[in-house]
C-alpha positions as CSV (number, residue, x, y, z in Angstrom):
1,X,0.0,-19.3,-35.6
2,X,-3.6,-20.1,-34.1
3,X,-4.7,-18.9,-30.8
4,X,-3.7,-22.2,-29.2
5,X,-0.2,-21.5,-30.1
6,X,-0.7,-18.1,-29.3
7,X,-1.9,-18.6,-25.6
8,X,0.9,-21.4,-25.2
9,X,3.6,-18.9,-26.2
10,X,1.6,-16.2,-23.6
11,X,1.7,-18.9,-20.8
12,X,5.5,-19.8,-21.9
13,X,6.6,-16.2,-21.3
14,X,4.7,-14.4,-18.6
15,X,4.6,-17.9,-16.7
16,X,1.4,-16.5,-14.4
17,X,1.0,-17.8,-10.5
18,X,-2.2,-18.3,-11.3
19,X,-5.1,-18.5,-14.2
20,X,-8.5,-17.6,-14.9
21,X,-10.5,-18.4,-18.2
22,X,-13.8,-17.5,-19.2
23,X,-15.4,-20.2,-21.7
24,X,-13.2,-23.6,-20.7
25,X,-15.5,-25.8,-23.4
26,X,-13.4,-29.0,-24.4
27,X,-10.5,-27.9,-22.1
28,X,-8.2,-27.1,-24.9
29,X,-7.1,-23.9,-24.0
30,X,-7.5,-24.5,-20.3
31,X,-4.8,-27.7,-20.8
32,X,-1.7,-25.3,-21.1
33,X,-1.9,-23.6,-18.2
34,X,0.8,-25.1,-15.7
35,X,-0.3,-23.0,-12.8
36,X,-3.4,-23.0,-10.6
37,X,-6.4,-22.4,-12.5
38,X,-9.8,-21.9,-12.9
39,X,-12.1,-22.8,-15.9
40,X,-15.9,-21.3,-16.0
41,X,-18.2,-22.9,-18.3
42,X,-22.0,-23.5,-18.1
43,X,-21.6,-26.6,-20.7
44,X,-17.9,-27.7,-20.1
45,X,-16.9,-30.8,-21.1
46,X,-13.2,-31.4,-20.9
47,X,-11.8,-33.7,-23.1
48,X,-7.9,-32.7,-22.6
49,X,-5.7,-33.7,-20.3
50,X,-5.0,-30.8,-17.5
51,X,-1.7,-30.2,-16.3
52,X,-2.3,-27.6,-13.3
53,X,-4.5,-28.0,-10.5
54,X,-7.7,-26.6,-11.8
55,X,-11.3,-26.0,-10.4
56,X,-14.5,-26.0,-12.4
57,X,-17.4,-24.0,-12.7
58,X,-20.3,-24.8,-14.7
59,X,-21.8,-21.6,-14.5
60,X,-21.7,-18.4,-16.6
61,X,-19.1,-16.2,-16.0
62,X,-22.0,-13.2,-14.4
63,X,-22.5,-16.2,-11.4
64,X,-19.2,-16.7,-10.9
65,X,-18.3,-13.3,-10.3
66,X,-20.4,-13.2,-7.8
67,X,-17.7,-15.0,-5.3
68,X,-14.6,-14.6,-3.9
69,X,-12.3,-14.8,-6.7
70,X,-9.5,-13.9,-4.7
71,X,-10.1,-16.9,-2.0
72,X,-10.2,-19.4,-4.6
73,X,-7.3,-18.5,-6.8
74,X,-5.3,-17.3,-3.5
75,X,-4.8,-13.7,-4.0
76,X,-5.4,-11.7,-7.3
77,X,-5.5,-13.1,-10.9
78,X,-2.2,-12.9,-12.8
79,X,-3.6,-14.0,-16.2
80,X,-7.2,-14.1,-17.7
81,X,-8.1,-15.4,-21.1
82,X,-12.1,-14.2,-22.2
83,X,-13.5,-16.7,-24.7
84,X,-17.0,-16.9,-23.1
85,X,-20.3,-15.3,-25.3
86,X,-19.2,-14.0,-28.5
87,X,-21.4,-10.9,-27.8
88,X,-19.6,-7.2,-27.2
89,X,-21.5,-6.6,-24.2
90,X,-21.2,-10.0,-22.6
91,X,-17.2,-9.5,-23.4
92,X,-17.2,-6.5,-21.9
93,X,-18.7,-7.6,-18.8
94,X,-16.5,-10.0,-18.6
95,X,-13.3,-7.8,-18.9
96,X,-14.9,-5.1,-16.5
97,X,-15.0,-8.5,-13.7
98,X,-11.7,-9.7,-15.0
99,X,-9.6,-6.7,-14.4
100,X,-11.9,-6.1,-11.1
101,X,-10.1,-9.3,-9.8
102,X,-6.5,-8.9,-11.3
103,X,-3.6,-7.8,-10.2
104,X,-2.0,-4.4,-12.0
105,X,0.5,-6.5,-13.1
106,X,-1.4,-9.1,-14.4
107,X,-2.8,-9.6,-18.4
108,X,-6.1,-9.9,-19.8
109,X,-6.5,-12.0,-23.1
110,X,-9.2,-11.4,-25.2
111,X,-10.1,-13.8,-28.0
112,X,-12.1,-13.7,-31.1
113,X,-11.5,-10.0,-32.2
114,X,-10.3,-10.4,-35.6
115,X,-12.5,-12.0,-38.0
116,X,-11.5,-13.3,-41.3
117,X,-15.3,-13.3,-43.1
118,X,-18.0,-10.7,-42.4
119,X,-20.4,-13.8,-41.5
120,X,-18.5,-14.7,-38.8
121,X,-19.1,-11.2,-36.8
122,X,-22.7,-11.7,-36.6
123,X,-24.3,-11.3,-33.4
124,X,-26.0,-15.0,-33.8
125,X,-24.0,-18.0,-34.7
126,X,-24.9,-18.8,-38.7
127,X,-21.3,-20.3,-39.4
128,X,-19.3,-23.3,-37.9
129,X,-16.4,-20.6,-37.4
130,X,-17.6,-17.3,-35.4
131,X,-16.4,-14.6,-33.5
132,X,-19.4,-12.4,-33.2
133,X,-19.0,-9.1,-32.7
134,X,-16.4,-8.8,-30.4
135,X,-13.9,-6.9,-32.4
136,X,-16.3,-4.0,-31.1
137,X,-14.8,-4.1,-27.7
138,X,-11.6,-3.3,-29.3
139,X,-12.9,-0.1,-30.1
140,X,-14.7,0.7,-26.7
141,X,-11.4,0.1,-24.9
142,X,-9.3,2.1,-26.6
143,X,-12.1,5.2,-26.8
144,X,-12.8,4.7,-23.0
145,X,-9.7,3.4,-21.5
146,X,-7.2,4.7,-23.1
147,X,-4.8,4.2,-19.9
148,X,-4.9,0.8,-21.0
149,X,-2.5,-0.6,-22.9
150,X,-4.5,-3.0,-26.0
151,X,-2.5,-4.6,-28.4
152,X,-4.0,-7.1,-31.2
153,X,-2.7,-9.5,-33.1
154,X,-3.5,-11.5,-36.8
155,X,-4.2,-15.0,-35.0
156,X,-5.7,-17.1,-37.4
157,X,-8.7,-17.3,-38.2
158,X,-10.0,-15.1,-35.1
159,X,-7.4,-12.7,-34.0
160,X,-6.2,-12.4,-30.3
161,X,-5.8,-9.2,-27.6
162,X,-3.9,-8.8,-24.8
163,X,-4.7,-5.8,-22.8
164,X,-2.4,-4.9,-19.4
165,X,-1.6,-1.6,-17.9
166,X,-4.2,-3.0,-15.7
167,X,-5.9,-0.4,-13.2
168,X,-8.1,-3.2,-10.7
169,X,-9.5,-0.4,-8.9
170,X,-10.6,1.6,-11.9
171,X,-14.7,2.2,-12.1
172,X,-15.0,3.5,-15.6
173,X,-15.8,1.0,-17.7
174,X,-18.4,-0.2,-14.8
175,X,-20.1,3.3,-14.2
176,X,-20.6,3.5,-18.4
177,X,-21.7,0.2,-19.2
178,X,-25.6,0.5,-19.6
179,X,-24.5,3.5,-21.7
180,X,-22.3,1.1,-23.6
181,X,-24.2,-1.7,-23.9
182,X,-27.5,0.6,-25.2
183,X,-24.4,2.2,-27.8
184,X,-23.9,-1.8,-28.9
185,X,-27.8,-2.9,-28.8
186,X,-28.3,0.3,-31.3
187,X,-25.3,-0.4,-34.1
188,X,-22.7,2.4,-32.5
189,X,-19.9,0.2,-32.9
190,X,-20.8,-1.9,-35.8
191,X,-19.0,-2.3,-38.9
192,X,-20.0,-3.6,-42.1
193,X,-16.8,-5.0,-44.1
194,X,-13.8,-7.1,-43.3
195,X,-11.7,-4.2,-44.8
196,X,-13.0,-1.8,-42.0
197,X,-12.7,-3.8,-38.9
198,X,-9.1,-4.4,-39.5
199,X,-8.6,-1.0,-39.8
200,X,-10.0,-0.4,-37.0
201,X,-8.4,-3.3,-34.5
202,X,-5.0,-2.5,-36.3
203,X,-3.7,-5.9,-36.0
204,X,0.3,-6.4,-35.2
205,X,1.7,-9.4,-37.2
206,X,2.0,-12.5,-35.0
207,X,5.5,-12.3,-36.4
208,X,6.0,-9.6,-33.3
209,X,4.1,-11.5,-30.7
210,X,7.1,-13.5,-28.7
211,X,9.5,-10.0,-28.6
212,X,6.2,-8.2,-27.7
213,X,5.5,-10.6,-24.8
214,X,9.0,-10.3,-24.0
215,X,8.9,-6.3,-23.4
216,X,5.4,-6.7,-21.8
217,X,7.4,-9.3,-19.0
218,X,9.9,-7.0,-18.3
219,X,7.6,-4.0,-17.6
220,X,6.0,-6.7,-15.3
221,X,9.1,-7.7,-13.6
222,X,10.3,-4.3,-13.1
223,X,9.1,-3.7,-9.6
224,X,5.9,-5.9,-9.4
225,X,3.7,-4.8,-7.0
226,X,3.0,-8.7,-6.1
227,X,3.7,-9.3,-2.3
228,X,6.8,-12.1,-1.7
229,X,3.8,-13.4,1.0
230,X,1.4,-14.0,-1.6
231,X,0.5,-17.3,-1.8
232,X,-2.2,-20.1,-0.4
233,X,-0.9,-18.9,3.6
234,X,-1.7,-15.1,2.9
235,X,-5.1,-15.3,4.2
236,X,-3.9,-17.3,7.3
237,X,-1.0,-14.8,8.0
238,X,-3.2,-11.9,7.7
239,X,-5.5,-13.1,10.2
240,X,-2.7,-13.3,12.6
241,X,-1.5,-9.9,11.6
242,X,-4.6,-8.6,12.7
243,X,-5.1,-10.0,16.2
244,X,-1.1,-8.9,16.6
245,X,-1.3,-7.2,19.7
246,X,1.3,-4.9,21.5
247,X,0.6,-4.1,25.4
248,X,-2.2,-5.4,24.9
249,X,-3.8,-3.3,21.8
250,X,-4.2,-4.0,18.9
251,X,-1.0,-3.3,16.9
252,X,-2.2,-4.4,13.1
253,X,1.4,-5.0,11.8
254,X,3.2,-7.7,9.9
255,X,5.9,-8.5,11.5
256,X,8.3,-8.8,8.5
257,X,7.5,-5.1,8.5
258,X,8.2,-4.4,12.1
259,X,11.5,-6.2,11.1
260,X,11.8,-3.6,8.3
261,X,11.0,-0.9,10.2
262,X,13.7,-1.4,12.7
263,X,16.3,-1.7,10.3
264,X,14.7,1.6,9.1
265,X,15.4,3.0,11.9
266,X,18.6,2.5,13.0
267,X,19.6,4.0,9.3
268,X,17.6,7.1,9.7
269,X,17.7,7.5,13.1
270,X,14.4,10.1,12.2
271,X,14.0,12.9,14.6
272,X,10.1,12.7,14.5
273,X,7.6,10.0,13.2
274,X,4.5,10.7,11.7
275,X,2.0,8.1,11.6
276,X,-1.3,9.0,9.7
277,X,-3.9,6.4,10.7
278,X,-3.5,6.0,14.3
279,X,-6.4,3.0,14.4
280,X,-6.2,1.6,18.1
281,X,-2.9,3.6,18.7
282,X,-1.1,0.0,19.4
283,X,1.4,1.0,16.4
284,X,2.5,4.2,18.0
285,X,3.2,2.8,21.1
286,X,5.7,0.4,19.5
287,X,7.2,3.3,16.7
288,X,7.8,4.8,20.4
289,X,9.3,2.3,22.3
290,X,11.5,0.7,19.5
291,X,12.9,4.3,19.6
292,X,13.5,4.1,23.2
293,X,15.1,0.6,22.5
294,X,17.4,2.0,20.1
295,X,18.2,5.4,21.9
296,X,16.4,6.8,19.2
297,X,15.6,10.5,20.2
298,X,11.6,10.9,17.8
299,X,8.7,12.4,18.8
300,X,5.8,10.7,17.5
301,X,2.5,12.0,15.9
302,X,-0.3,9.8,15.1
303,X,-3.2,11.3,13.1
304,X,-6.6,10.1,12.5
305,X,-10.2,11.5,12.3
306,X,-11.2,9.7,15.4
307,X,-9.1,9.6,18.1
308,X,-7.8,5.9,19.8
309,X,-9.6,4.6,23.0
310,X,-6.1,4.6,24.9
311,X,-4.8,6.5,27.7
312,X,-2.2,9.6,27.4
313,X,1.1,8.2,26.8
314,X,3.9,9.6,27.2
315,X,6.0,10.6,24.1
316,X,2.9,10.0,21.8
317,X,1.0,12.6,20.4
318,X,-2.6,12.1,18.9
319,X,-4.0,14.8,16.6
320,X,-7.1,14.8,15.0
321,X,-7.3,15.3,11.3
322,X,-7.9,13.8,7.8
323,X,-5.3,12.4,5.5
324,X,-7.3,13.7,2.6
325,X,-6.7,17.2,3.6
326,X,-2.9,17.1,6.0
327,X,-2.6,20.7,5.2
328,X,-5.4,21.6,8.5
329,X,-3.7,19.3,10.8
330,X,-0.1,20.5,9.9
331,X,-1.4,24.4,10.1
332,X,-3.2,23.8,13.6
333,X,-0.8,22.1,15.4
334,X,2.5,23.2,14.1
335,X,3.9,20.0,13.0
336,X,5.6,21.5,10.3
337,X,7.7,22.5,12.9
338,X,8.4,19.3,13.5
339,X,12.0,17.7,14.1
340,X,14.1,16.8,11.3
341,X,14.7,14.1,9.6
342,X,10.8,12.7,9.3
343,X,9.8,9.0,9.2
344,X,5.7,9.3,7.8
345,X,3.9,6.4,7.5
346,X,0.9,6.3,5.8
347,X,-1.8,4.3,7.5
348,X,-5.0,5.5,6.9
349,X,-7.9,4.6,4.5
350,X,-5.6,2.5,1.4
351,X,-7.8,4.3,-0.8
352,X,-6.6,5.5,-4.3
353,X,-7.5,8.8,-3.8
354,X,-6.5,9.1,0.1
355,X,-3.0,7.5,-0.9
356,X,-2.5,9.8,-4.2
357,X,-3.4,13.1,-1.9
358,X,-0.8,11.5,0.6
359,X,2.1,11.1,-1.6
360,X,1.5,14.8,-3.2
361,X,1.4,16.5,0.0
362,X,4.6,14.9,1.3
363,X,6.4,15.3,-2.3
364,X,5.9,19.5,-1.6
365,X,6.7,19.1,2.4
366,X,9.4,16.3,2.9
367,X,13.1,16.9,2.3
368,X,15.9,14.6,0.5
369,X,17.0,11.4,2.5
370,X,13.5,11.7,4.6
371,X,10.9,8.8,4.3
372,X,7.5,7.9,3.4
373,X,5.6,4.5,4.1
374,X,2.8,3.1,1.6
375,X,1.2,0.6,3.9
376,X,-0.6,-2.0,3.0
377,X,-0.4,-2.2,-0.5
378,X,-1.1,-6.4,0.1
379,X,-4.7,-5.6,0.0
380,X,-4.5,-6.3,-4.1
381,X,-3.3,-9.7,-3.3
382,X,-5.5,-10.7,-1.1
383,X,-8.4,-9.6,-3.6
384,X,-9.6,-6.3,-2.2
385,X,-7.8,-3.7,-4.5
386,X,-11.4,-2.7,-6.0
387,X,-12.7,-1.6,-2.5
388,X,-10.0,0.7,-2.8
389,X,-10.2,1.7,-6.5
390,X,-6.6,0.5,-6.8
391,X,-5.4,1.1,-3.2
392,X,-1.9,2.5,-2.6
393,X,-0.2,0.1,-5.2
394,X,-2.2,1.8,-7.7
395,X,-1.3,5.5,-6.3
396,X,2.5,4.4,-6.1
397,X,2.8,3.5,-9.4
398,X,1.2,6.3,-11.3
399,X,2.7,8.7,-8.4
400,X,6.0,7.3,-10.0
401,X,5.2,6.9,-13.5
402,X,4.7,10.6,-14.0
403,X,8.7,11.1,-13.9
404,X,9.4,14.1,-11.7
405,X,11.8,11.7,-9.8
406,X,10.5,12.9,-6.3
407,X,10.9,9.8,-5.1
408,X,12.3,6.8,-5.1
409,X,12.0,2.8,-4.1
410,X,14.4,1.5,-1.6
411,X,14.8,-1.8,-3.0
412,X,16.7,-2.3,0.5
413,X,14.1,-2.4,2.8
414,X,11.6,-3.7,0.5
415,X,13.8,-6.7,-0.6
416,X,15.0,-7.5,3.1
417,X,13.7,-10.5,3.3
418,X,13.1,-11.4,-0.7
419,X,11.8,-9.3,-3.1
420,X,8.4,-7.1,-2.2
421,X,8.5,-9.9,0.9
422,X,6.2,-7.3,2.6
423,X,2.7,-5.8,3.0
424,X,3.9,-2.9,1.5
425,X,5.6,-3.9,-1.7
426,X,7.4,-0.6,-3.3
427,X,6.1,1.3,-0.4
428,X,9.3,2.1,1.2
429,X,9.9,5.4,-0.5
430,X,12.5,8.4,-0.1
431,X,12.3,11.5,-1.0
432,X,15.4,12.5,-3.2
């Protein structure tokens, strides 16, 4: 099997929204993608016929990660395939910029990792066939990522990778890269015989790719943290989301989840609702009245550092604190005391490490049946998970991946409308 056949089977299988290559040349590779795509190449010239709507770039992959990936392929990058320089460094680069853009669901191919004659790893092109040195990236992900999950495979001629397990938000590989790079430059990762850098990159038989692909699709599938609303109108409705207004202030809520959240509601009829990130306090004001309009008995508390420019109102409480640190805000103002059963809703700073702190806290102090809401875990598909080092879709699903069954997805309310058709896709969670 060559890596033509190889990437056809990968396209066949995980059937991406969307496509990114780096190093498009003739087009080859870039003609069997059948969704949107993108093709970056400083010297393309495409001599196959495309089947997806595709844009160009003739540019090197450093200058086009300098825009908005996320505008142009709508959202975040579901599959990437790295066949740019055949240098470890420039491959790296290009994985640290790929997995920047991706979704944590999404697939990064690398080619080129497996040569099949010592001449063709050398860092200069002295052969018609040539891989350079990229094998050496092999190596460096596995020794500095090893969250990752990096599987090779005996291509011919060249060898292929597929990396997922992706972690957008992760800064790792981008805070050690000079380090890296010097390591490459100076012969840390070089090896001198065929024999070794097989060993090494520990190819799986190509035999094993289409059951492999198989099992990597279902981990996708299970629960994907892609938004339903992803899509070309994502930007559009997320403008509108955030001029929504509610008396007059600013509410910031989609209103499939206002949808959600009544329905929500009226099953747990909660007793008190704690909102942490009270913004312009336009979102407690409707938690309150929906209440009302249901004859829903809950005192609301809205926490945030900085208190919202709106007047006293009745049945709304506003309490300063920070949701890295809940246990000062709880202590001071008695809201462990609180009402049962609790609705939180976490609304504060999306960030990995706010989020992670968030669901901890709440996994010691909530009880069985009570809920808490991940907001806003749409931010990875409309291309801004790295501002948040993974955001709460990131937090969720290492939260969850560490088994101690705290919690649990309600498929219900997340699947309302079609599945994850919400800004908070496996964010409606209940403590069990």
């Amino acid at each position: 099997m060559d890596y033509l056949e190889a990437l056809s089977l990968i396209h066949k299988i995980l059937q991406p929204r969307n496509y990114l290559e780096i190093g498009s040349r003739f087009g080859h590779s870039l003609a069997l993608s059948e969704a949107p795509s993108i093709g970056i190449d400083p010297d393309y010239e495409i001599r196959a016929p495309l089947k997806a709507p595709t844009r160009l770039f003739a540019e090197t992959s450093d200058d086009f990660f300098k825009r908005d990936v996320a505008a142009l392929v709508g959202g975040s990058v579901d599959l990437a395939f790295i066949d740019g320089m055949h240098n470890a460094e420039f491959a790296l680069r290009d994985f640290i910029n790929c997995e920047r853009v991706s979704h944590a669901q999404g697939a990064i191919v690398i080619d080129d990792v497996l040569p099949r004659d010592i001449a063709h790893a050398s860092r200069e092109r002295n052969t018609q066939v040539w891989t350079g040195d990229i094998y050496k990236l092999v190596t460096i992900l596995r020794k500095f990522r090893p969250d990752l999950i990096v599987e090779t495979y005996d291509v011919e001629m060249k060898g292929l990778c597929i990396v997922s397990g992706l972690k957008p938000g992760d800064p790792t590989l981008s805070e050690a890269y000079r380090d890296i790079e010097a390591g490459i430059l100076d012969g840390h990762y070089q090896l001198d015989t065929i024999e070794e850098i097989t060993r090494i990159v520990a190819p799986r038989p190509t035999a094993s790719l289409q059951a492999d692909l198989g099992l990597l699709n279902e981990r996708r599938s299970k629960r994907s943290y892609v938004t339903g609303l992803a899509g070309a109108s994502l930007p559009g409705y997320h403008a509108g989301t955030m001029e929504y207004r509610y008396r007059g202030i600013q509410c910031l809520k989609s209103p499939v989840d206002i949808a959600i959240y009544l329905r929500l509601l009226d099953q747990l009829r909660p007793a008190s609702i704690i909102e942490i990130g009270s913004k312009h306090g336009g979102s407690a004001m409707l938690f309150r009245d929906m209440c009302r309009a249901m004859d829903i008995q809950a005192r609301i508390v809205s926490i945030d550092p900085d208190q919202p420019g709106v007047p006293a109102s009745e049945g709304i409480r506003f309490v300063q604190g920070d949701a890295a640190n809940l246990e000062v805000p709880f202590r001071q103002h008695g809201l462990f005391d609180l009402p049962r059963p609790w609705l939180v809703i976490e609304d504060s700073a999306h960030s990995y490490a706010v989020c992670t702190s968030v669901l901890e806290f709440f996994e010691e102090h909530l009880r069985a049946g009570e809920y808490l809401v991940m907001e806003d875990g749409v931010l990875d598909d409309l291309g801004w998970s790295a501002r948040y080092q993974g955001g709460p879709n990131r937090a969720i699903a290492e939260f969850l991946a560490k088994g101690s069954g705290s919690f649990e997805i309600d498929v219900a309310c997340c699947d309302m409308f079609g599945q994850n058709m919400t800004y908070n896709p496996n964010g409606y969670l209940r403590r069990t």
